[in-house]
Each structure stands twice: as C-alpha cells, then as structure tokens.
C-alpha atoms as an extended CHARMM CRD file, in Angstrom:
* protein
*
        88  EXT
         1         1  UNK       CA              0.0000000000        0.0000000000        0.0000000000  PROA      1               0.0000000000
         2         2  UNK       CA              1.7910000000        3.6030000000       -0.7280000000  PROA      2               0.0000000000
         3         3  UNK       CA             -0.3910000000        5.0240000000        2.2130000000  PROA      3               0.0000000000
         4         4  UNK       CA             -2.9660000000        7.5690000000        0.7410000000  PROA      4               0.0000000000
         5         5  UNK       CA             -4.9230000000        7.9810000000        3.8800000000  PROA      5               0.0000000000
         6         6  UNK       CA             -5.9320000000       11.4040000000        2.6230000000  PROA      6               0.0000000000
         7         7  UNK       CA             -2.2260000000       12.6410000000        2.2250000000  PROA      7               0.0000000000
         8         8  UNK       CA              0.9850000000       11.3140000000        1.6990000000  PROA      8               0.0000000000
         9         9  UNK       CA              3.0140000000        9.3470000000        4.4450000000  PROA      9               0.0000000000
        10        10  UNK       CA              6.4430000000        9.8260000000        3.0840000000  PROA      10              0.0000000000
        11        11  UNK       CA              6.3610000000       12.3480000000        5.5990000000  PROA      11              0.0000000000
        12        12  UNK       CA              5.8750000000       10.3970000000        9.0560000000  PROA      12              0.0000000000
        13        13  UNK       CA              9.5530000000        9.9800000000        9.8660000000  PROA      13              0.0000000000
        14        14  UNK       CA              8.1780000000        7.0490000000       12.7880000000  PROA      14              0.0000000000
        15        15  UNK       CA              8.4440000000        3.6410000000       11.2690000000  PROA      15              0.0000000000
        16        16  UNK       CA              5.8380000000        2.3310000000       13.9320000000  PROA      16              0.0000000000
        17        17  UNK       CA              3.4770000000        5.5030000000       13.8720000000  PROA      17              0.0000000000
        18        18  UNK       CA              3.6050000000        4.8150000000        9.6940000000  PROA      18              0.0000000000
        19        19  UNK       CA              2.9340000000        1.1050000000       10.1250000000  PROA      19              0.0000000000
        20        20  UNK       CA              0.1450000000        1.8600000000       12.1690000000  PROA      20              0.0000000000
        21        21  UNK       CA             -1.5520000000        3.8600000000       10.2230000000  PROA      21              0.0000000000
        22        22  UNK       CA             -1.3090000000        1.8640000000        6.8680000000  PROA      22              0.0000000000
        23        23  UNK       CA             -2.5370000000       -1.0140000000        8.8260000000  PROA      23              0.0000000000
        24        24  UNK       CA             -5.6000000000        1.3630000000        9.7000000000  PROA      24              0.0000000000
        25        25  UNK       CA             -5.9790000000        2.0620000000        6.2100000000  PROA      25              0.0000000000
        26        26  UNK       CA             -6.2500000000       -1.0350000000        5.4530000000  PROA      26              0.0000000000
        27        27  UNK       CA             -8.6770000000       -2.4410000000        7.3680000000  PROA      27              0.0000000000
        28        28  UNK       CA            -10.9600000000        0.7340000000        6.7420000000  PROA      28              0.0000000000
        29        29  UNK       CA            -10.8350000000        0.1170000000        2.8980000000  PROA      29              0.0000000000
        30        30  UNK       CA            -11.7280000000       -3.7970000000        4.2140000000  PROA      30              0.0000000000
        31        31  UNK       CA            -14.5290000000       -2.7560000000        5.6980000000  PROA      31              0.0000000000
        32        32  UNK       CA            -15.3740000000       -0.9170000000        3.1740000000  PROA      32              0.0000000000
        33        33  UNK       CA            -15.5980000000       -3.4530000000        0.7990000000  PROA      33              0.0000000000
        34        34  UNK       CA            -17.7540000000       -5.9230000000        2.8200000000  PROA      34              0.0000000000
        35        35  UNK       CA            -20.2720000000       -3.1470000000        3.1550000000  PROA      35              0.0000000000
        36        36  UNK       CA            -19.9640000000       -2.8560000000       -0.1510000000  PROA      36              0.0000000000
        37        37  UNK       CA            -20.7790000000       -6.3470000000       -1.2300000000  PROA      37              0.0000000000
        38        38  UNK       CA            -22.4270000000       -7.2830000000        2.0000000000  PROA      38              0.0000000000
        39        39  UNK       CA            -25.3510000000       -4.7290000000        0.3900000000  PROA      39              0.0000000000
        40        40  UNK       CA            -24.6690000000       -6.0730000000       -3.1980000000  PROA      40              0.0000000000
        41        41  UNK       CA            -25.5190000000       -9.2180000000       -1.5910000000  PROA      41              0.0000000000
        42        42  UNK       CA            -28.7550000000       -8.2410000000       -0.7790000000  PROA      42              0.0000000000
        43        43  UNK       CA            -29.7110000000       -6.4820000000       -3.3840000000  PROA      43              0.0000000000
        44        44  UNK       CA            -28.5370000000       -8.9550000000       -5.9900000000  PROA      44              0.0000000000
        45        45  UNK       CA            -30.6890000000      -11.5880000000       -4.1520000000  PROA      45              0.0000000000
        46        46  UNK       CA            -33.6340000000       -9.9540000000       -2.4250000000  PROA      46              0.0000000000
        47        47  UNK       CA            -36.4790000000       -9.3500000000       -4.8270000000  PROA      47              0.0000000000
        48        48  UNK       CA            -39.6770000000       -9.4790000000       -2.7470000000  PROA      48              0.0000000000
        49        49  UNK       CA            -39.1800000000       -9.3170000000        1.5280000000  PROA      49              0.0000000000
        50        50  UNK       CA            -41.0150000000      -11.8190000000        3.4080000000  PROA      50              0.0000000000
        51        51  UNK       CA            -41.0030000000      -13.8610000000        6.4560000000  PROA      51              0.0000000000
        52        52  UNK       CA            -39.2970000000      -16.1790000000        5.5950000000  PROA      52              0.0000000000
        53        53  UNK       CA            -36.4560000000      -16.6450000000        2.9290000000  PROA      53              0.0000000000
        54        54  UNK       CA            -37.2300000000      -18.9700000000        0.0270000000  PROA      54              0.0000000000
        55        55  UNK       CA            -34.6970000000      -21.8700000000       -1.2200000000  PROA      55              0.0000000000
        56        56  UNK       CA            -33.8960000000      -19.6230000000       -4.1790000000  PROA      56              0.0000000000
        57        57  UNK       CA            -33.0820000000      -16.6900000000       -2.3830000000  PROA      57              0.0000000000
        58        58  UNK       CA            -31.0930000000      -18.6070000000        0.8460000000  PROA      58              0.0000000000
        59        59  UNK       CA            -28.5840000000      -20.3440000000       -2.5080000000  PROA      59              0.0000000000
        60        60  UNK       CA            -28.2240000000      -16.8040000000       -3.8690000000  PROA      60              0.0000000000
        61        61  UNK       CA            -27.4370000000      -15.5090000000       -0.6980000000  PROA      61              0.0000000000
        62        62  UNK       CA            -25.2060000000      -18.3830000000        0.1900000000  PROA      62              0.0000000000
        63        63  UNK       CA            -23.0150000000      -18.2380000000       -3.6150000000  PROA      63              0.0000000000
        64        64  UNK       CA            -22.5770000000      -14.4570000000       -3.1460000000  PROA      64              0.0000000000
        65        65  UNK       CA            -21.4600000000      -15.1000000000        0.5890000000  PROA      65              0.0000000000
        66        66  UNK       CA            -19.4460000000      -18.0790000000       -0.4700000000  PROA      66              0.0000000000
        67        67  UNK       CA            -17.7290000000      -15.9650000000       -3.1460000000  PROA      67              0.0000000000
        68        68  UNK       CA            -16.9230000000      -13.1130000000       -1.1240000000  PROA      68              0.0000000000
        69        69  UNK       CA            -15.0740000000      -15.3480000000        1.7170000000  PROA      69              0.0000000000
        70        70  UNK       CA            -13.2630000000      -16.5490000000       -1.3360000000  PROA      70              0.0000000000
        71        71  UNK       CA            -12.6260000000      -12.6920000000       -2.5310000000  PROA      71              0.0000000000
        72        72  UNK       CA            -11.2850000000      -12.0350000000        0.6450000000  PROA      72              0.0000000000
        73        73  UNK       CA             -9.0350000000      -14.7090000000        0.9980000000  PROA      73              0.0000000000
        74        74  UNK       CA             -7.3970000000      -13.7360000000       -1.8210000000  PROA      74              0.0000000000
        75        75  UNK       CA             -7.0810000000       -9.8220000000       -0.5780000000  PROA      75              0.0000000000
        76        76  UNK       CA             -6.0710000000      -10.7990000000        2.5850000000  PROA      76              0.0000000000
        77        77  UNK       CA             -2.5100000000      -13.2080000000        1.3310000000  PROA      77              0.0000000000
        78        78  UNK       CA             -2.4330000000      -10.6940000000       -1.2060000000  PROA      78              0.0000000000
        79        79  UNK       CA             -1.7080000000       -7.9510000000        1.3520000000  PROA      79              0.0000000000
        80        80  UNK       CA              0.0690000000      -10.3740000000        3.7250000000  PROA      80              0.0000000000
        81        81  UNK       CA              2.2540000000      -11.1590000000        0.3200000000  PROA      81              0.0000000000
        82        82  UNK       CA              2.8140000000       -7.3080000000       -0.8110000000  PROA      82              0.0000000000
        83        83  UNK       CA              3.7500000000       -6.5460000000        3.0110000000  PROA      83              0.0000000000
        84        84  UNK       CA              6.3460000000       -9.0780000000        3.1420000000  PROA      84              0.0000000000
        85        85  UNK       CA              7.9670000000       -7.7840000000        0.4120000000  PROA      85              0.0000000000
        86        86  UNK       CA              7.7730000000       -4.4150000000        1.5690000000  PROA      86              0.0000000000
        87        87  UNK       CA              9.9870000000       -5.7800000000        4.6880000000  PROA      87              0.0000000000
        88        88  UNK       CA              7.1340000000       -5.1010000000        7.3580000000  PROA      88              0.0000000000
C-alpha cells in the first residue's frame, strides 16, 4: 500500500506511527468493501421481503457469501504477500 490515507506518508519519519496507520488504512478500505458487497448481496438476491427466505433466495445468498469469503481470501494473502515484500 503507498499510504494515501488522505495525504501522503512519506512524511511520518516514525516507522511504527507509519505502520500503524497503513494497517488502519487497510482495514478501513476492508470494511469498506464488505459493506460494499455485504449490500450487493442483498440487493442482488432480495427481490420481494417476506417472512421467511425462500430456497432460491437462501442459494443466492449463500453463492454471493461463499464468493466473497473466497474474494477475501485472496485480498487478505495478497496484502500479507505485498507486506512481506515491503519488509514489514
């Protein structure tokens, strides 16, 4: 990440203090994103609201679920990768 929280953290001289605050970024933008597809979700899948949820909706549900623990799988080692080769 090159740490655009808003401005530019070249300038944060504290390795820690930096660190932290990339780390924050992170899991903002992570949050983020399930929002994101956590309502995408629902949209994609809810047609009609009822009581109860019908056997087409709970498999749509479940695939769009299923795929974004997948997604974020792949985000996750992807950071844990780009990190490592960052040297943090």
């Amino acid at each position: 990440m090159n740490g655009d929280l808003g401005g530019n953290l070249e300038g944060i001289a504290d390795p820690q203090l930096r660190s932290f605050i990339e780390k924050e970024t992170h899991k903002q933008k992570f949050q983020v994103l399930v929002h994101g597809l956590t309502e995408q979700c629902w949209d994609k899948c809810m047609d009609r609201p009822s009581t109860r949820l019908d056997h087409k909706t709970e498999m749509c549900l479940l695939n769009c679920v299923e795929r974004f623990l997948d997604t974020s799988n792949y985000i996750i080692n992807r950071m844990e990768r780009s990190s490592d080769l960052m040297g943090n």
